[in-house]
FIKOLZA-81223 format. One line per 3 residues: number of its first residue (from 1); for each residue y negated, z, x negated of C-alpha. Coordinates in steps of 0.001 Angstrom, whole numbers, plus 500000, padded with zeros to 6 digits. Example, Ala and Ser with C-alpha at 12.3 -4.5 7.8 and 13.67 -1.06 7.14 Angstrom:
BEGIN
1) 504500 507800 487700 | 501060 507140 486330
! end
This chain:
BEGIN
1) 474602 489858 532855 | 474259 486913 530718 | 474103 488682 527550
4) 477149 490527 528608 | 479050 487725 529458 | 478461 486624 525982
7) 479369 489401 524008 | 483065 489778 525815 | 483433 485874 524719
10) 482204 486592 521332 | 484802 489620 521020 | 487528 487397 522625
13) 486328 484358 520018 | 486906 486706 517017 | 489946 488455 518171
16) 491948 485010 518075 | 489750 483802 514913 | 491296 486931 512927
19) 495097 486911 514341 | 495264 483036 514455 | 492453 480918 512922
22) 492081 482680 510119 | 495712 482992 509136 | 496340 479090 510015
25) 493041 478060 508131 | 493840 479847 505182 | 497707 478699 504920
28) 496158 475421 504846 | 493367 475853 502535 | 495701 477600 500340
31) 498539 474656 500734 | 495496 472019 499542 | 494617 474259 496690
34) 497918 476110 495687 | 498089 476565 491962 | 500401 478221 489678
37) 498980 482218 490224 | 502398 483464 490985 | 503510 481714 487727
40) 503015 483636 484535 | 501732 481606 481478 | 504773 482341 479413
43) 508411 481818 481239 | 509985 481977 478045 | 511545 485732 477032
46) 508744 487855 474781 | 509255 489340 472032 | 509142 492557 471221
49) 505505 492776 470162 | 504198 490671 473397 | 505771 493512 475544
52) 502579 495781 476822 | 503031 499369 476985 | 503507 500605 480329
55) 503351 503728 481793 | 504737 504172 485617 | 503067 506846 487766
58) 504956 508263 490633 | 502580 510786 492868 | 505485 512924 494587
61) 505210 515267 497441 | 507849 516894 499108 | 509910 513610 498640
64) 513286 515596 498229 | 514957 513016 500318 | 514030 510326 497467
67) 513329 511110 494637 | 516977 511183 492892 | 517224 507357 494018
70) 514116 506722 492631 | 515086 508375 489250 | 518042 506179 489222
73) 516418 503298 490280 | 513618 503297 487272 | 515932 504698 485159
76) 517620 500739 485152 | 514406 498856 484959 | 515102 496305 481894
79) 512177 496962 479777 | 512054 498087 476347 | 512592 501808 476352
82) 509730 501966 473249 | 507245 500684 475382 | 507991 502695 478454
85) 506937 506138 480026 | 507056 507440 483280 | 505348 510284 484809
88) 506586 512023 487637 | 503544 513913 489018 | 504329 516922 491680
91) 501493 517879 493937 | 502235 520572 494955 | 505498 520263 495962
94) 507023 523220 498715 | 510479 521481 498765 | 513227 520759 496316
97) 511692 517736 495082 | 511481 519183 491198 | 514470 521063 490886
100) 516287 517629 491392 | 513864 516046 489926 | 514759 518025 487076
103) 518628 517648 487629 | 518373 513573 488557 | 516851 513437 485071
106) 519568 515224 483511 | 521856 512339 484452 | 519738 509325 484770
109) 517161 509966 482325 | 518087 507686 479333 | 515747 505193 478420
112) 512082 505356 478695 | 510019 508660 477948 | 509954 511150 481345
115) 507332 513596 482059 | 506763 515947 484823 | 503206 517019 485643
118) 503792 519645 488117 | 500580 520860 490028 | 500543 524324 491402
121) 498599 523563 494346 | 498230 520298 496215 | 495287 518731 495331
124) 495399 515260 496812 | 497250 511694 495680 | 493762 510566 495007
127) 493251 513209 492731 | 496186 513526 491202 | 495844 509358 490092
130) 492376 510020 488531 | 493911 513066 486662 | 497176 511098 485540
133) 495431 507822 484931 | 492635 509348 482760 | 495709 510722 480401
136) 497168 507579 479678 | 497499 505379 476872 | 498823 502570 477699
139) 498210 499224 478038 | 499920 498880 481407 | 499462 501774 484068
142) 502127 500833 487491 | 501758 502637 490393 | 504534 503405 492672
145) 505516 505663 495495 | 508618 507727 495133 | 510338 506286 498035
148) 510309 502509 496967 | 512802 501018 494848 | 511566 498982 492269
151) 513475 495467 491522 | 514952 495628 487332 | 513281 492691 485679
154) 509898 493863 487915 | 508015 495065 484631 | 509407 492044 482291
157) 508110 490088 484921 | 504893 491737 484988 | 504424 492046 481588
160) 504554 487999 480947 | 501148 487784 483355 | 499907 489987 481238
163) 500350 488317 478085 | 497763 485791 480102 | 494291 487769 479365
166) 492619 487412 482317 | 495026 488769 484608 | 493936 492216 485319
169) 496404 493052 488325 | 499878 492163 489139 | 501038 492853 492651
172) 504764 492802 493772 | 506076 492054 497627 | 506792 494842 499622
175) 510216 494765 502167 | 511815 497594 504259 | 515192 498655 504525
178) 514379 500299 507702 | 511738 499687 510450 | 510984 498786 513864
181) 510780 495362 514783 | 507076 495186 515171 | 506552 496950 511548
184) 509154 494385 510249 | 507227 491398 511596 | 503944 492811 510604
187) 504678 493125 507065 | 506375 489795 506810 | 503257 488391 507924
190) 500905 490451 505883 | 503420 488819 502827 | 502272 485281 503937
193) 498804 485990 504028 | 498825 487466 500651 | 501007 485007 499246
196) 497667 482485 500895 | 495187 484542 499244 | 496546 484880 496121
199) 497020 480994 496146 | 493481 480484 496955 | 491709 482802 495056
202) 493126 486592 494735 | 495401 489017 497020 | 493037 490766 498861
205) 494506 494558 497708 | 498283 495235 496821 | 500800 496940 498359
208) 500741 500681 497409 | 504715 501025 496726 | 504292 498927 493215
211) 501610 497674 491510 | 500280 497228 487903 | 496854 496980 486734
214) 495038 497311 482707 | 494707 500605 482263 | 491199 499652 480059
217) 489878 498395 483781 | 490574 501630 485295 | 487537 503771 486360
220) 487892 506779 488207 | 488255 506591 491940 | 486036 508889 494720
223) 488581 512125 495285 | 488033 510991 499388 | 489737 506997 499060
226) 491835 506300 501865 | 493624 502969 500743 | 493559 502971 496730
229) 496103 500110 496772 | 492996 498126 497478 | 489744 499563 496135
232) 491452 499914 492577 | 492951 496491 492413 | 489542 494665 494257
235) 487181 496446 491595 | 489131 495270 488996 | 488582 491481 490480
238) 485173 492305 490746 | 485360 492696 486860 | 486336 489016 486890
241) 489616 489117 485822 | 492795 488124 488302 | 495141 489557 490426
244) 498526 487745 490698 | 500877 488537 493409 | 504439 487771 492696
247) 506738 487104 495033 | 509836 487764 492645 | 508935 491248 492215
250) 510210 492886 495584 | 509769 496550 496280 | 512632 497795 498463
253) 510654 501087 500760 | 513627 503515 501760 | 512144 506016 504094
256) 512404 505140 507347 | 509302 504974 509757 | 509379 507467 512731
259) 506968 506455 515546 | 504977 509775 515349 | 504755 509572 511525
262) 503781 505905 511688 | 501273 506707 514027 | 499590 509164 512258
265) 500146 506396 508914 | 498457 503811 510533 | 495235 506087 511569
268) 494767 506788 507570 | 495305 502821 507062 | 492270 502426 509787
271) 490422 504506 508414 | 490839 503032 505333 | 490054 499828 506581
274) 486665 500976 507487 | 486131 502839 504362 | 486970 500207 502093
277) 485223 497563 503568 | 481923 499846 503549 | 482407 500495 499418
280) 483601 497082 498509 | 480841 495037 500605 | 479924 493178 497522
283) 483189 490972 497957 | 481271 489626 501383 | 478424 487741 498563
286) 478790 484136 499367 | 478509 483362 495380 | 482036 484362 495408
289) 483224 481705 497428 | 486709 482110 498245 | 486372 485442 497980
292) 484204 486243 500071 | 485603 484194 502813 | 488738 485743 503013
295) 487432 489809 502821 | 485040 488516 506024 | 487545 486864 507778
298) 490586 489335 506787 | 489670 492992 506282 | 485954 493433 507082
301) 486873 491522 510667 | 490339 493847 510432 | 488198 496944 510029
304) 485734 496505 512793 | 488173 495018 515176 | 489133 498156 517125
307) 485252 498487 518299 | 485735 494710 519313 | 488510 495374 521152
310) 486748 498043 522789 | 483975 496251 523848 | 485984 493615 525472
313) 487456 495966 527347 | 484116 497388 528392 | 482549 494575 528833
316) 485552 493096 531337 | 485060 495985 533504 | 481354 495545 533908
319) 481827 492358 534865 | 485189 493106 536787 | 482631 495796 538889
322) 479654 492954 539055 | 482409 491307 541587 | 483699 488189 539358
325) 487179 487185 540562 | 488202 486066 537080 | 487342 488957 534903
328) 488509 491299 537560 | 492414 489560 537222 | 490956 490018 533130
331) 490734 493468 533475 | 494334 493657 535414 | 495847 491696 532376
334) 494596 494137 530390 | 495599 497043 531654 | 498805 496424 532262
337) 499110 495519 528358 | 497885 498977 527334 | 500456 500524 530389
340) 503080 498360 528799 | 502469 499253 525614 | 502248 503017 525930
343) 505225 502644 528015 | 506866 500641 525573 | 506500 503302 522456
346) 506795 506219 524400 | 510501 504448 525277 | 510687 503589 521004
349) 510222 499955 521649 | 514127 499608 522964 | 515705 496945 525367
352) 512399 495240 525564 | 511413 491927 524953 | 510121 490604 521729
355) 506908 489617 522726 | 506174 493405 524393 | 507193 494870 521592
358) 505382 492651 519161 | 502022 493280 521436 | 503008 496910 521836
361) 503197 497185 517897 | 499364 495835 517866 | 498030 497497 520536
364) 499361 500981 519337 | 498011 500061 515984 | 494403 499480 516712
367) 494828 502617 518865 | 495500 504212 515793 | 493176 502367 514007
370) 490580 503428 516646 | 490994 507242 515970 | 491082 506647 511886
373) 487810 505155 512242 | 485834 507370 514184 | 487161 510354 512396
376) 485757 508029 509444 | 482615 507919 511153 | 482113 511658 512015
379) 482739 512818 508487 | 486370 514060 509116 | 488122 511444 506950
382) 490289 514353 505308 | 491883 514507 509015 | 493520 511065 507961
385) 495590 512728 505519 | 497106 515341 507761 | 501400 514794 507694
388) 503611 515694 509954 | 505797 518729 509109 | 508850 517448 510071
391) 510964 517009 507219 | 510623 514017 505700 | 514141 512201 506405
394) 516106 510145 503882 | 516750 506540 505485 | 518972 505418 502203
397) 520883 502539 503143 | 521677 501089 499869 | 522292 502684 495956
400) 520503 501544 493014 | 522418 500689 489915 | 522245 503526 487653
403) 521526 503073 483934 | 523536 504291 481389 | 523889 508031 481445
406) 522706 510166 478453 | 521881 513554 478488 | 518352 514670 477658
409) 517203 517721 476429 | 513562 519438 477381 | 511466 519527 474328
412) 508438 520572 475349 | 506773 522551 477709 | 503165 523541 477841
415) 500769 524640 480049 | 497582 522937 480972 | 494841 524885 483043
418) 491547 523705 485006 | 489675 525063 487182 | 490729 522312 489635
421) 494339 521302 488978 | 496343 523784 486937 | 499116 521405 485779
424) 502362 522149 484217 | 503782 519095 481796 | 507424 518615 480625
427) 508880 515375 478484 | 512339 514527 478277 | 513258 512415 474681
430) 515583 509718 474483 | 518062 511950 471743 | 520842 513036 472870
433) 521241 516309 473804 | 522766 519302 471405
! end
């Protein structure tokens, strides 16, 4: 009973350690140690030669609701238009995502150099990154979703921590237009932790609507990664070279999280969480000092904390049973947190208090993260993936500024086939059109 006893105040010892020691320790390690990583070397304008080329990479999948904004939107990036391309990558698309694609170009497509890479089939983000990736040329790849809008000065930005060599990764902050209360306050806390880590040593992993990395660094990623937004960006720090996260670059997410499609999110994120601390375990080596103290403490603790929370749970009962007066009222307290916080997202988190909805948002996450994990575990990881087939709704609440219109013209069109990915590209040029 002993030993028992024990492991419930072990699991209760590095529940608060990861919600509340470890975020207060490292604000204050990183306050005694803050240095100039969200600063880039040169804060003067570049010229034109000191501008990297960049090429953006937008995996799109049925994002009809979207993707015109987010033409428009990196259609107005200030960047020179020489040194820019953007791909727009369809996997397997089944809505109307190209055909105004297509037309979005038509009107907001001055500037940089467009391509479409339209996949017949869907083959997976995962692969469809590998494929693009391994086509660029480059000096800049930047990854972004098709439903984030991307701040106008992000890449000029970007491009100045560049012109510092050993930056290998530049990370921008991540906000929502639209979300519930507990996915607001999560994310504004995950932004002061990695604001902390980046401070201290590195971001642990970027956010997946926008980040940039040296294409040179890039190796090919295994076609089953859950999270790539941190296994490419944490094996380029493994390299030795730095990741910077910038607060000044915000990322603006549009689409609007339903409960039953954040649900289903937040089991791939688990999952993830599990995966990636598995393949990136080398980051736990004490030689690597900050490093190392933060993945332990932030996502190798965050990935095995559902089975911790479990076996509190478990281990309250068996005590609760063995007669104890204190972890029976334990076990009561508990309970009527998970009945409070099914109740409270089966009711969408309305009318409630902030703190229930707060501990709702957390309890339903490592729920979540529960079920992402052991389908992990049992070999069913491409179960993560699985979306909802409810149409993905457009939660636009604002316009980007739209860049000059020209007209472009298509001037190529060929077809590339493999075995694996028959893809179809198209280029827009920056002529006018006849």
């Amino acid at each position: 009973m002993q030993m028992i006893v024990a492991l419930f105040w072990i699991c209760v010892l590095l529940f608060i350690y990861h919600h509340f020691g470890y975020p207060i320790l490292l604000h204050i390690m990183a306050r005694s140690r803050r240095r100039s990583t969200a600063r880039p070397v040169y804060t003067e304008p570049l010229s034109l030669d000191r501008y990297p080329s960049v090429t953006i990479i937008v995996p799109v999948y049925n994002e009809a609701a979207v993707i015109e904004a987010k033409i428009a939107n990196l259609a107005a990036l200030s960047y020179p238009v020489e040194k820019l391309s953007v791909v727009l990558a369809l996997d397997g698309c089944t809505d109307e995502s190209k055909a105004l694609a297509q037309a979005a170009l038509t009107r907001y497509g001055g500037g940089p150099i467009w391509h479409i890479a339209e996949y017949v089939s869907n083959i997976g983000k995962i692969a469809v990154l590998n494929d693009q990736i391994s086509k660029a040329t480059s000096d800049i790849v930047a990854l972004s979703n098709a439903s984030a809008l991307v701040d106008a000065d992000a890449l000029v930005l970007a491009a100045k921590h560049f012109a510092d060599n050993s930056v290998g990764v530049v990370c921008g902050t991540y906000r929502l237009i639209a979300g519930s209360e507990g996915e607001i306050a999560y994310w504004n806390y995950q932004t002061q932790v990695k604001a902390d880590e980046a401070a201290l040593a590195a971001p642990m992993g970027a956010h997946g609507a926008f980040y940039l990395f040296r294409c040179s660094l890039w190796s090919p990623l295994p076609v089953d990664t859950i999270n790539d937004d941190f296994i490419l960006p944490m094996r380029i720090v493994l390299q030795g070279y730095r990741a910077v996260y910038d607060q000044s670059i915000v990322v603006m997410e549009l689409e609007q999280s339903y409960r039953k499609h954040e649900f289903r999110r937040r089991v791939r994120i688990g999952a993830g969480n599990l995966q990636q601390a598995i393949r990136l375990v080398r980051l736990s080596n004490p030689r690597r000092g900050y490093l190392a103290f933060m993945f332990l403490s932030g996502k190798a603790l965050r990935a095995i904390m559902p089975f911790i929370g479990i076996t509190a749970l478990v281990t309250t009962a068996l005590l609760a049973v063995d007669g104890s007066a204190i972890y029976s009222l334990l076990l009561a307290c508990e309970v009527a947190l998970l009945s409070v916080s099914l109740t409270s997202s089966l009711l969408g988190q309305t009318n409630l208090p902030r703190l229930i909805v707060w501990l709702s948002y957390l309890v339903i996450g490592y729920a979540a993260a529960t079920i992402g994990s052991l389908l992990l575990l049992v070999g069913q990881e491409k179960k993560v993936w699985f979306l909802s087939t409810v149409k993905k709704a457009a939660a636009i609440k604002t316009c980007p500024a739209s860049a000059p219109v020209r007209q472009k013209r298509l001037v190529e069109e060929e077809r590339v086939d493999s075995p694996s990915s028959p893809v179809k590209e198209r280029r827009w040029d920056n002529s006018p059109s006849r």
